[in-house]
N, C-alpha and C positions, 0 to 999 in steps of 0.2 A: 504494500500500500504506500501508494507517495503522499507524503503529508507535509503543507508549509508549516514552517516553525512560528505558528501564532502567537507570536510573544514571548518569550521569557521573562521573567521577570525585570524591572525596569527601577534601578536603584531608590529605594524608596518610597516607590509607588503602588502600592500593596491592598492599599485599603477602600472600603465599600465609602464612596461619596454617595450621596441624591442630590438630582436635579427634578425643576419641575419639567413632568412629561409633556413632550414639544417644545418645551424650550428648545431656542439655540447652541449651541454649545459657544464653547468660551474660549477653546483654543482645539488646537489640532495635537493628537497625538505625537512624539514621536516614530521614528519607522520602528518596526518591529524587531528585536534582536533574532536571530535565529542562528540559535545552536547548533552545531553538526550532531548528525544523528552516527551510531556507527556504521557500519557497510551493512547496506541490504537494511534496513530499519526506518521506518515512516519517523516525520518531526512530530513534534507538537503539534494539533490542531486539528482541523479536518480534511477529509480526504482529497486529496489532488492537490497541485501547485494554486490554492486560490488567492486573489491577491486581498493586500488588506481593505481594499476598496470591498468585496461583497458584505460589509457590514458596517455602520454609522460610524464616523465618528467619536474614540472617547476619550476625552480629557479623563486625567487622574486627579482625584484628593489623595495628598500626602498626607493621610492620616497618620500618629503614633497608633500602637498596638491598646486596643481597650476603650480609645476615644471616641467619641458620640458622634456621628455625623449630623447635619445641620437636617431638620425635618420640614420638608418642605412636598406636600403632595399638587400637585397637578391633575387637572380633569379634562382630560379630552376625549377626542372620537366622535362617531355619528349620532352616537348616544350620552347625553350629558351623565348620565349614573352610571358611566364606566370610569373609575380611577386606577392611575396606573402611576405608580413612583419607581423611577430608574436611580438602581444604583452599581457604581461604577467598580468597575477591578482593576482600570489600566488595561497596558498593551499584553491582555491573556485573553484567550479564549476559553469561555465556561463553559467545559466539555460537562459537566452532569453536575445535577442539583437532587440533595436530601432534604425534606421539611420533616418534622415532626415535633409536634407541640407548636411551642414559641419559637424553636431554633431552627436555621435553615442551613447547611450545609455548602457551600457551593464550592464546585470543583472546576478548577483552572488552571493553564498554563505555567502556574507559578505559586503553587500551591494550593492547598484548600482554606477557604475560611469558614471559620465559624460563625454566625451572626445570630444575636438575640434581638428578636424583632419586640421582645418587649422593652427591653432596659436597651435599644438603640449600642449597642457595645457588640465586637466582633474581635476576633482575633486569627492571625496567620498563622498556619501551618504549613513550613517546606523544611527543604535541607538544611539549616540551619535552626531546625528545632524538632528534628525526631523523625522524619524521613528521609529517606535515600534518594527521592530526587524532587525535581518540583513539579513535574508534569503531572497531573494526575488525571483518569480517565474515568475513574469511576468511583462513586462515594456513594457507602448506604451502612445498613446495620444487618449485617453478617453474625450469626453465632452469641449474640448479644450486646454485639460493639459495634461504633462507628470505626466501617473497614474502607480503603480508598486503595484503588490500582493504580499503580503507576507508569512511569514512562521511564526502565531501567531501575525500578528498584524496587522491585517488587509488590507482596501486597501487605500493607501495615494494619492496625486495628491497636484503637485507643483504648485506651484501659483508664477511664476516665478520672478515678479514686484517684489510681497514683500518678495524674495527670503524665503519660507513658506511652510512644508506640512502637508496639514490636511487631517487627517485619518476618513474615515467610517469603524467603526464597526457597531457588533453586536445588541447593542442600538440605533445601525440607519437605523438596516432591514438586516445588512448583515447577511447572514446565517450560519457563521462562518469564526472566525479572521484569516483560512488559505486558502486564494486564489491564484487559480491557473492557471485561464484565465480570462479576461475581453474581452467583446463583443459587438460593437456600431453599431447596426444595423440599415440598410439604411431608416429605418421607423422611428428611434431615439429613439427606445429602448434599454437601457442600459444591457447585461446581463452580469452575475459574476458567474463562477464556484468556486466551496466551495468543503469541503471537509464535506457537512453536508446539500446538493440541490444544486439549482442552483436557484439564485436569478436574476428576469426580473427586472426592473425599468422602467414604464410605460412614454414612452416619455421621458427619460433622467434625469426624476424630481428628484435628485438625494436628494434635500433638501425637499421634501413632501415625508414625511414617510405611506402616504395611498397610494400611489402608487409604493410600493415594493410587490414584489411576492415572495417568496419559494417554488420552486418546491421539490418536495422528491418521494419518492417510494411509502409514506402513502398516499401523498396528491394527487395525480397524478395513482392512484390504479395502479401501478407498470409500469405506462406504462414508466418513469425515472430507468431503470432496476438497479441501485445503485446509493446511495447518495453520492457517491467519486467518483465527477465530474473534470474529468482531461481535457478537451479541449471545446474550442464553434466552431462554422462557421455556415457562412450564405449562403444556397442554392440561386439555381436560382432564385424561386419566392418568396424570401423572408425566407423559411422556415429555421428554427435554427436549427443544429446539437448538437449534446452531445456525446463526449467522457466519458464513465465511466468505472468504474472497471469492471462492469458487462456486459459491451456492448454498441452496440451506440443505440442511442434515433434521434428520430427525433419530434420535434414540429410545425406543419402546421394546420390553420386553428382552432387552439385550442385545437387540439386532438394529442394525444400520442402514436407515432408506434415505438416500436423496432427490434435488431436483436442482436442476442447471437451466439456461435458458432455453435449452432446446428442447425444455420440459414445461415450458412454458413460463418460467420466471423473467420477469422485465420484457421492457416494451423492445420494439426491433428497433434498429439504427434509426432508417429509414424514418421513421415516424416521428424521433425525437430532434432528428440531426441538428434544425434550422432551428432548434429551441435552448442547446447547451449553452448554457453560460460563460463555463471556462471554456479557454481553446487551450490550454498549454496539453501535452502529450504524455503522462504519467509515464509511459512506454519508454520516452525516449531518454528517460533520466533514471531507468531501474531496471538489468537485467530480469529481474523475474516478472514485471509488467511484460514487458518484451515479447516475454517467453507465453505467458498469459494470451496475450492478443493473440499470437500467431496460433497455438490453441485451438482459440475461440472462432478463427477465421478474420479478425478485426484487425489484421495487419495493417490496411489502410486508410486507419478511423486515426484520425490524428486530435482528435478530441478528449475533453475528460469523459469518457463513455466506458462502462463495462456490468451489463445487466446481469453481471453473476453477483458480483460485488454488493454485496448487504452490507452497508452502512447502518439500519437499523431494524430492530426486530420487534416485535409487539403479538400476542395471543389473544383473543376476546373473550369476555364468557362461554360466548358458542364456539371455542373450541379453532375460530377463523387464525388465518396464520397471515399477519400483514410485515410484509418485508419492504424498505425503503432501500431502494437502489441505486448506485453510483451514475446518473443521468438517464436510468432507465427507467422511471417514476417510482411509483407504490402501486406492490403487486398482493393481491388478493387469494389467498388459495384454501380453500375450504375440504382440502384432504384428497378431493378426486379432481379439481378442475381451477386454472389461474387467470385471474382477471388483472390486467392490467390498466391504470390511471396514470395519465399523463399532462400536461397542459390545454391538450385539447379536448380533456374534459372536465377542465376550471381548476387541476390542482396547480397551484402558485408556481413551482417549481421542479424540475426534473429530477433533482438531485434533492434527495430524502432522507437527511441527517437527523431526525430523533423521530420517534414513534410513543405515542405514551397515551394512557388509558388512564381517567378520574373516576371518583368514587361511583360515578352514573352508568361506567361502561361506554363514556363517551370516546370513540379513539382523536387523541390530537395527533397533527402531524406537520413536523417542523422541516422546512424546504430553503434554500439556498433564494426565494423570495419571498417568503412571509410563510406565517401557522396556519393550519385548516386545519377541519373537520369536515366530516362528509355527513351532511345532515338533509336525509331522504333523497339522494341518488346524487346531490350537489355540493359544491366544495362550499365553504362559507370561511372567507380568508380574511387576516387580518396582516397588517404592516406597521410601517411606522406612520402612516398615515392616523391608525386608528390607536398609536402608543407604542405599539414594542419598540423596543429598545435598538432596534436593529431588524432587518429583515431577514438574513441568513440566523437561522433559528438550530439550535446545536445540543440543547435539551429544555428538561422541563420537570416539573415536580407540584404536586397538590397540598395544600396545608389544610387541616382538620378542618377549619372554620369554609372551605369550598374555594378560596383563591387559589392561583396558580404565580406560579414565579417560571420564567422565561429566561433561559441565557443563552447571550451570543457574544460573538467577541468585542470584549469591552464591557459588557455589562451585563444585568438584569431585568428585567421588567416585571413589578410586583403588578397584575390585574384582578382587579376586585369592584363589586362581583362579580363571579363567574357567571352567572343565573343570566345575569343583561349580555350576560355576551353571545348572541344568539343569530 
């Protein structure tokens, strides 16, 4: 996977500011730092070379650590009772966001932070306070801890008492120190998506190392159709999904079924061509893209396009299986048959970087131009027109009380109520 290096952290600029929503901004970022990744390994951010243009503008507050940012809400949109307040991270991309309770999680480029939306007080977490790196791709509550994936340094989990995080690597079964989902499934099987299998953890046993699994494409006779595993979820009856480069997997009963595009996953070239975004060439800057296209037959797509490529993955009550793919829209598959959604039929964006389901069973879905929802056969989208923080949308997270919090690179968008957002 080619990934720009969306930020790294930016000396001092760490901390969640608000502005009122629709305002202006106030200055211009600087340009993004971008860290070298080592050989063969995606940067920070999201998938493809995209530039820092597909998302707004965002000034940093140089906040110290613990300080209160200035409260300040804004109300905009087509509808006056939608409020939305944006708050800032700098030049990082907020690859995944945790709410629960008061406190909100959010995961980015340059650590995670903590925020208490009631005492307005946040604080950073990266390598220089108990993580091994600062990219982080995924933050939730794993085994009874807030756990976050990283980018080279495996996966940590706070031990909140002894205010403490300890990392599982490689030497403790992970299948490599870059993770990109974490999976606690209803049976208390732990799983971990890698950029190198996908690691089960039989009953949770996180500290019994005979109870770790690696799944790969060798060990699994192909039925894992690529070992750069980008998303997990849990079916109806239990069964685990797999997001990978190569397509989705599914794991039921111990055996391994998948589907690729010539199984009907993602839309065809043709249909999307004149609607891609980026033009830069992931192929042409990564033997195993390269290798990938040629493959797939897409030798001479010089575009960001590759409809195996799950960038995000979502299950619904009924069991539906919605995957967001690398310029090949959001595909639909309900176990025997794929429907595919594209721009030309109202979804915002080709390129379908988060997938996420609220307490209604409502599916949202974040795209490279604005959030939707498919509500009775039609998209119903939102942008920065109507608040968000940004249009290139990269995850998402619900708070008890029914709002949603949004992040893209640069920042957040707090939307409340959800109920008006219709």
């Amino acid at each position: 996977m080619a990934l720009v290096a969306f930020g790294a952290t930016v000396a001092g600029a760490y901390a969640l500011g608000r502005q009122q929503a629709g305002a202006p901004d106030a200055m211009a970022p600087s340009a993004a730092v971008q860290p070298k990744a080592p050989a063969g390994r995606p940067g920070i951010g999201a998938p493809g070379n995209i530039a820092q243009s597909a998302a707004q503008s965002a000034p940093t507050a140089a906040l110290g650590e613990g300080s209160s940012a200035p409260s300040r809400e804004g109300v905009v949109g087509e509808d006056a009772s939608q409020k939305f307040t944006h708050f800032r991270v700098g030049n990082k991309n907020v690859k995944a966001i945790h709410a629960e309770g008061s406190t909100v999680w959010v995961a980015t480029s340059g650590g995670v932070i903590r925020y208490d939306t009631e005492s307005d007080k946040f604080r950073l977490f990266d390598a220089q306070s108990g993580l091994l790196s600062n990219g982080v791709f995924y933050v939730g509550r794993v085994a009874g801890r807030i756990t976050v994936g990283t980018y080279g340094g495996g996966m940590s989990m706070y031990d909140e008492k002894a205010d403490k995080w300890e990392t599982l690597n490689i030497p403790d079964g992970l299948g490599d120190a870059f993770v990109y989902d974490v999976l606690e499934a209803t049976n208390g099987d732990i799983w971990i998506a890698t950029w190198s299998g996908a690691n089960r953890v039989r009953g949770g046993a996180l500290k019994d190392r005979s109870k770790w699994d690696l799944f790969t494409v060798e060990n699994s006779n192909k039925g894992l159709p690529n070992d750069w595993v980008y998303g997990l979820a849990e079916g109806k009856n239990g069964d685990i999904w797999l997001a990978t480069e190569g397509g989705l997997a599914r794991f039921a009963g111990g055996k391994w079924e998948n589907w690729n595009h010539a199984k009907g996953l993602g839309a065809n070239y043709e249909q999307v061509k004149a609607d891609i975004e980026f033009k830069s060439d992931p192929g042409k800057a990564s033997v195993h893209h390269a290798k990938q296209k040629q493959e797939m037959g897409l030798s001479e797509v010089d575009q960001a396009y590759n409809p195996n490529y799950i960038v995000s993955l979502e299950v619904d009550d009924d069991g539906v299986v919605w995957a967001g793919t690398w310029g090949g829209g959001l595909a639909r598959f309900d176990g025997k048959s794929w429907k595919n959604y594209t721009t030309a039929d109202g979804l915002p964006g080709n390129h379908v970087f988060m997938l996420q389901r609220d307490a209604a069973n409502r599916l949202w879905i974040g795209t490279n131009k604005g959030l939707a929802r498919l509500v009775d056969g039609k998209f119903k989208v939102m942008t920065t027109r109507h608040g968000l923080f940004a249009d290139a949308v990269f995850s998402m997270a619900g708070s008890p009380d029914g709002t949603m919090w949004v992040g893209s690179f640069g920042g957040v968008a707090h939307l409340r109520p959800v109920a008006k957002i219709e």
